[in-house]
N, C-alpha and C positions, 0 to 999 in steps of 0.2 A: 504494500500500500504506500502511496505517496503525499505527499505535504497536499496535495491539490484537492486528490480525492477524501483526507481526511478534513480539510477545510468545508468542502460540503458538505458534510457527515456531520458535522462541529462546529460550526459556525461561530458559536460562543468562545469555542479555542482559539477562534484563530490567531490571537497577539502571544499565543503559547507554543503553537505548531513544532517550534526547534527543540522546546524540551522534551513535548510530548513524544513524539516520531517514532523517536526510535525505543524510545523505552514501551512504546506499546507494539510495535513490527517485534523485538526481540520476546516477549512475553508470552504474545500469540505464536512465534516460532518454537518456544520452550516447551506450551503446552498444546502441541499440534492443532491449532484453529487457523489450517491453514486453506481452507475451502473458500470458495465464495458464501455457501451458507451458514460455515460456521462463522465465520468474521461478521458480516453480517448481524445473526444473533447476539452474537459479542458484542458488536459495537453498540447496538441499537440498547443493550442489558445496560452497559458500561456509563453509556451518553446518559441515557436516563438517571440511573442510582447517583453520579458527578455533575448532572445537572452540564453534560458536553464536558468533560474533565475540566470542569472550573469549580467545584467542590470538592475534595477530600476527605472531609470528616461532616457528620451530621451534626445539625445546628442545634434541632430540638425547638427549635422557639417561636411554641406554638399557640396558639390562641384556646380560649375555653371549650369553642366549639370546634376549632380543631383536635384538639386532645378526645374531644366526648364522640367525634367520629373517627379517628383513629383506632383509638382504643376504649371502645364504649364500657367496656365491664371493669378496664381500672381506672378506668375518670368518670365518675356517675358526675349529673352535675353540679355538687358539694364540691365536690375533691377537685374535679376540673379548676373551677374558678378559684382554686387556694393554691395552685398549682401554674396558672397560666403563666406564661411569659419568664419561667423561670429554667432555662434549658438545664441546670445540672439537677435540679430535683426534680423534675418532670425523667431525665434519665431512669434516674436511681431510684422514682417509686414502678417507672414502664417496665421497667426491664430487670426488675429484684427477683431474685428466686428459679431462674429462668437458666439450663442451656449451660449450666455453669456458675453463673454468677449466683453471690450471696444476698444479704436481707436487704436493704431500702440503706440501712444504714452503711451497710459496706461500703457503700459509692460506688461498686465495683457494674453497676449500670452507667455511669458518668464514664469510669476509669473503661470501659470495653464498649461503650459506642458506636455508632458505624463509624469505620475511618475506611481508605483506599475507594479504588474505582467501582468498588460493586459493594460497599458499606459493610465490610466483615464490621458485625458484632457478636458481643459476649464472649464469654470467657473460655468458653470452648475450642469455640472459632477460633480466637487470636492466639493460643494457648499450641491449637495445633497447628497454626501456621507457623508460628515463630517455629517449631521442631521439625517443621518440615525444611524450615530457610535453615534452619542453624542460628538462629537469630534469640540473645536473649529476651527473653518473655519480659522482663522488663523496660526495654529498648522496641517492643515490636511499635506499640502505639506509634512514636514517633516515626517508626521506618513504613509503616504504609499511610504518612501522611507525605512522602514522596512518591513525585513521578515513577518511580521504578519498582519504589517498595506500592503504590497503590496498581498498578499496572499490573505488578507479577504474581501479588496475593488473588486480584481478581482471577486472571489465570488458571492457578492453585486452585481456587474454589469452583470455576468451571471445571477443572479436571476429575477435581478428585468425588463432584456431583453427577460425572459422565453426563454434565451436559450436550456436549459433544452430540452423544449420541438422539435427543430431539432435535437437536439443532440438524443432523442429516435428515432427519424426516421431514424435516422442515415444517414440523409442530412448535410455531414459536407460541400459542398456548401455552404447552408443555413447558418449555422452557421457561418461561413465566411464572409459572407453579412448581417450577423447581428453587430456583433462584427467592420469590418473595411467597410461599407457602400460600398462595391463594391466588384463583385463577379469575379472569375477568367475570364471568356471570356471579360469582360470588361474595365481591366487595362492594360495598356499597359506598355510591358517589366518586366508583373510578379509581380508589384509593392506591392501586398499587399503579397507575399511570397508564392502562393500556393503550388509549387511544394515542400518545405521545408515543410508547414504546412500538408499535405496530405504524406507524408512520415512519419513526427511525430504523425499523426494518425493513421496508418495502423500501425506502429512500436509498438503504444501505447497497442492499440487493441490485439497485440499479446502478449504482456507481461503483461498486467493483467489478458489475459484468464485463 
């Protein structure tokens, strides 16, 4: 893939394109997304979760009624509204107890985050990337809030979810509901981006043809 054709792809990257390039061509090479339709799904997963890799790590800072359609069962709307706007406790109460991570109090929802180009969170996730990279567990946060470290982890988690393998069938569905555990008919108000994610693919599709 080339600066030109990832500029249409990304648009939002484009005053980024030199650092991105090559650290996403060598990632995709790493973990064989070397198809038109794997790259494709890849980019279109990628673009979306980074927001066109101009985000790296999740913001969290969310509004009352955001939080209460997000995550309707842990923000009823009491908790929402003592919660809003406040991205490290909004973490640490979303994502306590979950996948790895410990209580509300741990902070370890804050401390595991989404960070990289496909938003690895929790403690699981990050715990087992770092030991795949060789990378202290302690140092990972910081290293997939870079180009290379958010690029190669995304990778990793296509690979090791055999995304791959929807992605040949070219069930970008599938893929969809691999990557964010819930598939377009069953989020409500669009939440995990389809309509965005399913334009970035079709888009995709056509400029690497």
């Amino acid at each position: 893939m080339n600066a030109a054709q990832l500029a249409m792809m990304m648009p939002l990257a484009s005053n980024r394109i030199d650092a991105l390039l090559g650290p996403l061509n060598a990632a995709m090479a790493e973990f064989d997304i070397t198809t038109v339709v794997r790259q494709a799904a890849f980019l279109a997963t990628v673009g979306h979760e980074s927001k066109q890799l101009t985000k790296l790590e999740e913001s969290l800072n969310y509004s009352a009624e955001a939080l209460m359609r997000t995550w309707p069962q842990r923000f009823p709307p009491a908790v929402a509204a003592a919660y809003a706007r406040q991205p490290e406790r909004i973490a640490n109460h979303a994502y306590a107890n979950r996948e790895g991570n410990r209580d509300e109090a741990s902070g370890d929802g804050w401390r595991n985050r989404g960070a990289g180009a496909i938003q690895l969170t929790f403690e699981n996730n990050h715990a087992a990337c770092a030991k795949h990279f060789g990378i202290a567990r302690a140092e990972v946060a910081a290293w997939l809030r870079t180009p290379a470290g958010a690029l190669r982890s995304a990778g990793w988690f296509w690979s090791a979810n055999r995304v791959n393998s929807w992605a040949d069938a070219r069930d970008f569905d599938g893929v969809c509901d691999v990557v964010n555990r819930g598939k377009k008919t069953a989020v409500i108000g669009d939440a995990i981006g389809w309509a965005e994610r399913l334009a970035m693919y079709q888009n995709a599709l056509q400029v690497l043809a």
